[in-house]
VEXMI-692896 format. One line per 8 residues: for each residue y negated, x negated, z negated of C-alpha. Coordinates in nm, 3 decimals, padded with zeros to 5 digits. Layout:
BEGIN
Y X Z ~ ...
This chain:
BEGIN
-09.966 -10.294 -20.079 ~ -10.014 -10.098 -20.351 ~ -09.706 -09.918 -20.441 ~ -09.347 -09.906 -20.249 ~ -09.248 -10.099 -19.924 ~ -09.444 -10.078 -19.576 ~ -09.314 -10.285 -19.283 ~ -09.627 -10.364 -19.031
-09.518 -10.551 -18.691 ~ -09.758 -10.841 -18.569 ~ -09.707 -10.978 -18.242 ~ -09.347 -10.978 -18.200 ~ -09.270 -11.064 -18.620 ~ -09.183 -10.761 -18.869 ~ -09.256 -10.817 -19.199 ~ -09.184 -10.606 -19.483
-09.478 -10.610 -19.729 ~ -09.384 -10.451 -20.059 ~ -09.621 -10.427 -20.368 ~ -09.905 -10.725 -20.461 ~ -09.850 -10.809 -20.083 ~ -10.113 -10.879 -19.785 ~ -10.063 -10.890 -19.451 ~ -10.323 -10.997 -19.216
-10.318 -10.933 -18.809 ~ -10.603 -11.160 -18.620 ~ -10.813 -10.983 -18.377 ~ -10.652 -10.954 -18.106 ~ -10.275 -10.936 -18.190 ~ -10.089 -10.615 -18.123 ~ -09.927 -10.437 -18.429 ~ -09.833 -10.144 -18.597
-09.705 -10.008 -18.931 ~ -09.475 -09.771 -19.028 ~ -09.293 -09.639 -19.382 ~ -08.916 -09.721 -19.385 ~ -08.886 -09.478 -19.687 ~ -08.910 -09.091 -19.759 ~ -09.199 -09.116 -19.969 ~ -09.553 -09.133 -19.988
-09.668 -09.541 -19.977 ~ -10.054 -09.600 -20.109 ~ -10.185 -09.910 -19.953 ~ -10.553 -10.036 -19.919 ~ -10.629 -10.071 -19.561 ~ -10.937 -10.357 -19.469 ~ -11.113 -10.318 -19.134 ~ -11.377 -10.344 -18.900
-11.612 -10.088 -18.844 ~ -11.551 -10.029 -18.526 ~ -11.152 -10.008 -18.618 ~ -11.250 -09.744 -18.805 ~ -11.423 -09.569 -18.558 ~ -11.126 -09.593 -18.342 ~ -10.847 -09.457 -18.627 ~ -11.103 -09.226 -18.676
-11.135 -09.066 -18.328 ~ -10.707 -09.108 -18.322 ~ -10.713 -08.822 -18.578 ~ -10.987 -08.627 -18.478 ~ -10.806 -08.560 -18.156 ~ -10.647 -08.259 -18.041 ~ -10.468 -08.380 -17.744 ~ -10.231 -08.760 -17.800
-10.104 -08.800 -17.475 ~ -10.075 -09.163 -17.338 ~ -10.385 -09.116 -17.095 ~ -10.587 -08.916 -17.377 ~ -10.478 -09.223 -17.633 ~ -10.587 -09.473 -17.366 ~ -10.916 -09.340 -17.295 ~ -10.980 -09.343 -17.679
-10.890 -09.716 -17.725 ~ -11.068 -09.791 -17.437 ~ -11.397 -09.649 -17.589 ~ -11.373 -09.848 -17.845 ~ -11.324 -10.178 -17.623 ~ -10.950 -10.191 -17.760 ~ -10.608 -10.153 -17.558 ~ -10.305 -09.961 -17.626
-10.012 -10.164 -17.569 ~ -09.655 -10.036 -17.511 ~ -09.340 -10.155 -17.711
């Protein structure tokens, strides 16, 4: 984390990772992030290239609904997991 306060679920855990923190989600393990605050939250984000690729494709498309989203994490040998 660069600035401000990010919370980023692993597995089941929630941590909040604030400023000079790093969190770190083995391959494998479900998670997500999200900012708690109004603001705008720089963070430095380290991953694969074929994570990339993935995020990548998430943005680029026009259409997010759950089959659309699973066929995209599916391309890229991942799995979109509910809840």
């Amino acid at each position: 984390m660069l600035e401000g306060t990010l919370c980023v679920r692993v597995g089941k855990d929630v941590v909040e990772a604030s400023a000079g923190f790093a969190v770190f989600v083995s391959r494998g393990t479900a998670h997500t992030c999200w900012n708690p605050a109004s603001g705008l939250v720089p963070y430095l984000l380290v991953m694969t290239s074929n994570r990339y690729s993935l995020v990548r494709d998430i943005h680029g498309m026009s259409e997010r609904s759950p089959a659309a989203l699973k066929a995209v994490f599916e391309k890229h040998d991942s799995e979109l997991v509910d809840g």
